[in-house]
N, C-alpha and C positions, 0 to 999 in steps of 0.2 A: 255170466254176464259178459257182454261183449267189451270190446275196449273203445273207449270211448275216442271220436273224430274229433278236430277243432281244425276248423278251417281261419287261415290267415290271408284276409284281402287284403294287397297294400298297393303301392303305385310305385312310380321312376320319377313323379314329380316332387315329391318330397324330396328334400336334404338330407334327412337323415334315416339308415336303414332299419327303424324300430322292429322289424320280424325280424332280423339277426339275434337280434335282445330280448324277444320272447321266448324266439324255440328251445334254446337250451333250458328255458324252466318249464315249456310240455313236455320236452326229450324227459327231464328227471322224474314227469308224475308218470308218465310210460305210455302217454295217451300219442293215438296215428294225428301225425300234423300232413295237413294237404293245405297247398299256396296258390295263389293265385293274384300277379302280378297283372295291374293294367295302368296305362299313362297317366290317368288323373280320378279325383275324388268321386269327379259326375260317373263314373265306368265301374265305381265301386257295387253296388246296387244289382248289375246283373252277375260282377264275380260272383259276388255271395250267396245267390238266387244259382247259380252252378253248383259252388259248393254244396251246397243243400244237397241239390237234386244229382246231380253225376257223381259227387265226391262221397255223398249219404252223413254229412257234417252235422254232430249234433247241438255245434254252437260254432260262430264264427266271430271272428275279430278281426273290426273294417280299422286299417290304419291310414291313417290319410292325413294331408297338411296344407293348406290352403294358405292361399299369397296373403299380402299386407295389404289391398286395392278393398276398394269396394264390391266390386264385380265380384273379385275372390270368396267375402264375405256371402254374398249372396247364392254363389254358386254351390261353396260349403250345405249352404240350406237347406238348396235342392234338393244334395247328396243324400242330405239326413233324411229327409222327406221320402225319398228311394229308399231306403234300409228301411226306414218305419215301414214303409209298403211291404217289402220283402218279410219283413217278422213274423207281420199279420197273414200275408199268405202261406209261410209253412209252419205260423206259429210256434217258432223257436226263436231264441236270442242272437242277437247284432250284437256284440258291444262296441259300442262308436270309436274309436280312438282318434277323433282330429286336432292339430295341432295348428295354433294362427300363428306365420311368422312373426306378426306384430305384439305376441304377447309377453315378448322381450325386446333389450336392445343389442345382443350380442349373437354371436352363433354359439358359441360355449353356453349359453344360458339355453339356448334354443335346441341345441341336440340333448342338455341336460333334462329338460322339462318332456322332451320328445319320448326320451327314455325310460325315464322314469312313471310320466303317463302310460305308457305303453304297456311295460311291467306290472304295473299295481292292477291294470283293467285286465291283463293276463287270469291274475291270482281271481280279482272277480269273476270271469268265465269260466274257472277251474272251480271255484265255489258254487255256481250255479250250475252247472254239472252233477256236484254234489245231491242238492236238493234246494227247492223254493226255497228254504227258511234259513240257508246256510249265510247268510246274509244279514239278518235280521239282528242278532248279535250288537251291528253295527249301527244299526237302523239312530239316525239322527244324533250322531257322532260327529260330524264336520268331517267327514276326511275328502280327501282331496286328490284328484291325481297330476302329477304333476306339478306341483307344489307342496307346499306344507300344509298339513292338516289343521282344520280352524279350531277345532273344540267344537264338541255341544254345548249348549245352551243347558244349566242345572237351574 
């Protein structure tokens, strides 16, 4: 069996450098990491649509951080709307990781939440590697990335 790829889109526009804080946990499962850096979130879409196709990535993880404006919001969107595109054409997994500055008040809370999102979607992509159902386990758990996990509902 071959060894599995995980491609890391991430950008310069974000604050915080969440693929510094991922790779050390694909470096440890022993899986090829390939990156690919672009200026902002909208540009994330054809990284990952590379990775795939040049890199041969069997899953990627889009890091991205969108401003506190409205526009930002909106643009965030778009991005997602691109990944979704991108999934459905090589029909393999995106796993989103975007972070809004505005969902804290602090920059310590904000490279906290950045990191920690980051990490936990890491582990989900290395699960869905695994297989469909690796996952399932979880299924309607509340967990959370980036914050604290909610509970299920019993």
């Amino acid at each position: 069996m071959k060894t599995p790829t995980i491609g890391i889109a991430d950008t310069t526009f974000a604050v915080v450098d969440m693929a510094r804080h991922v790779m050390p946990i694909l470096a440890q499962q022993g899986v090829k990491i390939a990156r690919y850096t672009v200026p902002g979130f909208k540009d994330l879409p054809v990284a990952c649509l590379k990775l795939f196709k040049e890199d041969k990535c069997d899953i990627v993880i889009a890091l991205g951080m969108a401003g506190p404006m409205p526009i930002d919001k909106q643009c965030a969107h778009e991005a997602s709307l691109g990944l979704q595109q991108v999934q459905l054409m090589v029909q393999k997994h995106i796993i989103e990781v975007f972070v809004h500055m505005d969902e804290v008040k602090s920059d310590k809370e904000l490279k906290s939440i950045a990191i920690n999102r980051a990490e936990k979607h890491t582990l989900n992509a290395l699960a869905l590697l695994k297989s469909k159902t690796a996952l399932t386990p979880n299924a309607g758990s509340g967990r959370r990335q980036g914050k604290e996990d909610v509970g299920g509902i019993r």
